[in-house]
N, C-alpha and C positions, 0 to 999 in steps of 0.2 A: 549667200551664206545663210545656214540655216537659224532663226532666232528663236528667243524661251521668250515668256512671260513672265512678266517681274510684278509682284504685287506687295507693296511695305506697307503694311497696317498697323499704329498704334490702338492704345485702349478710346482714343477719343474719337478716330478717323481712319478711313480708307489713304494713306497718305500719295501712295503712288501706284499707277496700275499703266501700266507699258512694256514694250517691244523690248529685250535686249540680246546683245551679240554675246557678251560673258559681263559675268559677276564676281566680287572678289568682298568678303565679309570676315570682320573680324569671329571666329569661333574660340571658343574655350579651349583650344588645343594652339590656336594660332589662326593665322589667314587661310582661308579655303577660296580656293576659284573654282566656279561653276561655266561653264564652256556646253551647247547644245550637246544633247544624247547624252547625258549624263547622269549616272548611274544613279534609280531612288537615293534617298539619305533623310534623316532629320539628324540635327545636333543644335546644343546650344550654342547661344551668342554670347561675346562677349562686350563690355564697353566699347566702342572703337567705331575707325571709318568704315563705310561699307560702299563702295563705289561701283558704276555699270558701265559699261559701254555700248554706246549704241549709234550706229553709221560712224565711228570716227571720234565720235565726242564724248567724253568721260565727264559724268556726273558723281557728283559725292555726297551724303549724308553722313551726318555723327550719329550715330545710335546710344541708346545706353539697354545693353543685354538683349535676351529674347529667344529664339527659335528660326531655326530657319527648314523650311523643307522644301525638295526636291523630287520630282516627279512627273514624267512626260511632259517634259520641257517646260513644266511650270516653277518658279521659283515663288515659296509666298515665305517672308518676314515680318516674325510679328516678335515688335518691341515695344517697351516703355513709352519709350520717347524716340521722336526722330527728326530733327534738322538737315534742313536743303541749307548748302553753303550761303548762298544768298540771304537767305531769310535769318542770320547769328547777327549783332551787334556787336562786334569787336570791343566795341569798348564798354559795351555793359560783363564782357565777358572776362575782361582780363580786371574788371574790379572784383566781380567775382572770385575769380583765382585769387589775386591779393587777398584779400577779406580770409579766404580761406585757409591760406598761407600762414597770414599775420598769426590767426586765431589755432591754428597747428603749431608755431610755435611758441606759441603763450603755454597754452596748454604742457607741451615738450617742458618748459621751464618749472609750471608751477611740479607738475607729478614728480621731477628730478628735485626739486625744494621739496618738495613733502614725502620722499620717497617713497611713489605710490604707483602701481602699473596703470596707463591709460590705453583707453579702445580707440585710436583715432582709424578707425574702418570708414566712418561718415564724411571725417574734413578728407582723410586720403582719395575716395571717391568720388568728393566735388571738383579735387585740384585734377583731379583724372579726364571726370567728365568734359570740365574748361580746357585740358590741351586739345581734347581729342576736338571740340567746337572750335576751337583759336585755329587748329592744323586745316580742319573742311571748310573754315570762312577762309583760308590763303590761298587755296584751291583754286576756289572760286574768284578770288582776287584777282589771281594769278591770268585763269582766263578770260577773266575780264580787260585786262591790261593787256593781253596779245589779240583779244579783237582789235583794239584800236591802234 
């Protein structure tokens, strides 16, 4: 089977540069899968999972936004941030979420007591960020618990 080149690069690092059989990334429109001989493209990324397969074995990162482009079999991803399932702490993440939670609906309370509009664009995007990490750490859980 014929394979692309996968490259995910944050602003800090080269994060991943490997062989894949197909791709599937969250886009601003929804999911796109990328499959060898695939048509050029750029488009935006959106928050989300972005997962590879390669021999059989499906890998996942959480991303937060970005670019992805497409062109003789090369795929390059360039995002904010990006998490290997393994490398999330579960449980720094779902305090995270909490925190965020709590402090979204404080907030929800006081602007309804003060009858005031509030921007929660920022808490809505952390509690975002933390499912999309909480979903690709269970991933990974998951195949961890069917190796053994």
């Amino acid at each position: 089977m014929a394979k692309m080149y996968f490259e995910l690069t944050s602003p800090e690092r080269l994060v991943l540069g490997t062989e894949v059989d197909e791709l599937y990334a969250p886009a601003d429109e929804g999911e796109i899968g990328i499959l060898p001989d695939h048509i050029s493209l750029v488009t935006s990324l959106a928050t989300g999972e972005l997962r590879y397969k390669n021999d059989g074995k499906l890998d996942y990162f959480a991303i937060e936004g970005g670019f992805l482009e497409v062109s003789n079999n090369k795929i390059v991803v360039l995002t904010e941030h990006a998490d290997l399932g393994k490398d999330i702490d579960v449980e720094d993440e779902k305090k995270r979420k909490l925190i965020a939670e709590e402090t979204l609906e404080l907030a929800y309370a006081e602007a309804s007591k003060n009858e005031t509009t509030l921007d929660t664009t920022g808490m809505e995007e952390t509690i975002k960020r933390s499912d999309v990490r909480l979903s690709v750490a269970s991933h990974y859980s998951a195949q961890k618990s069917n190796e053994h």
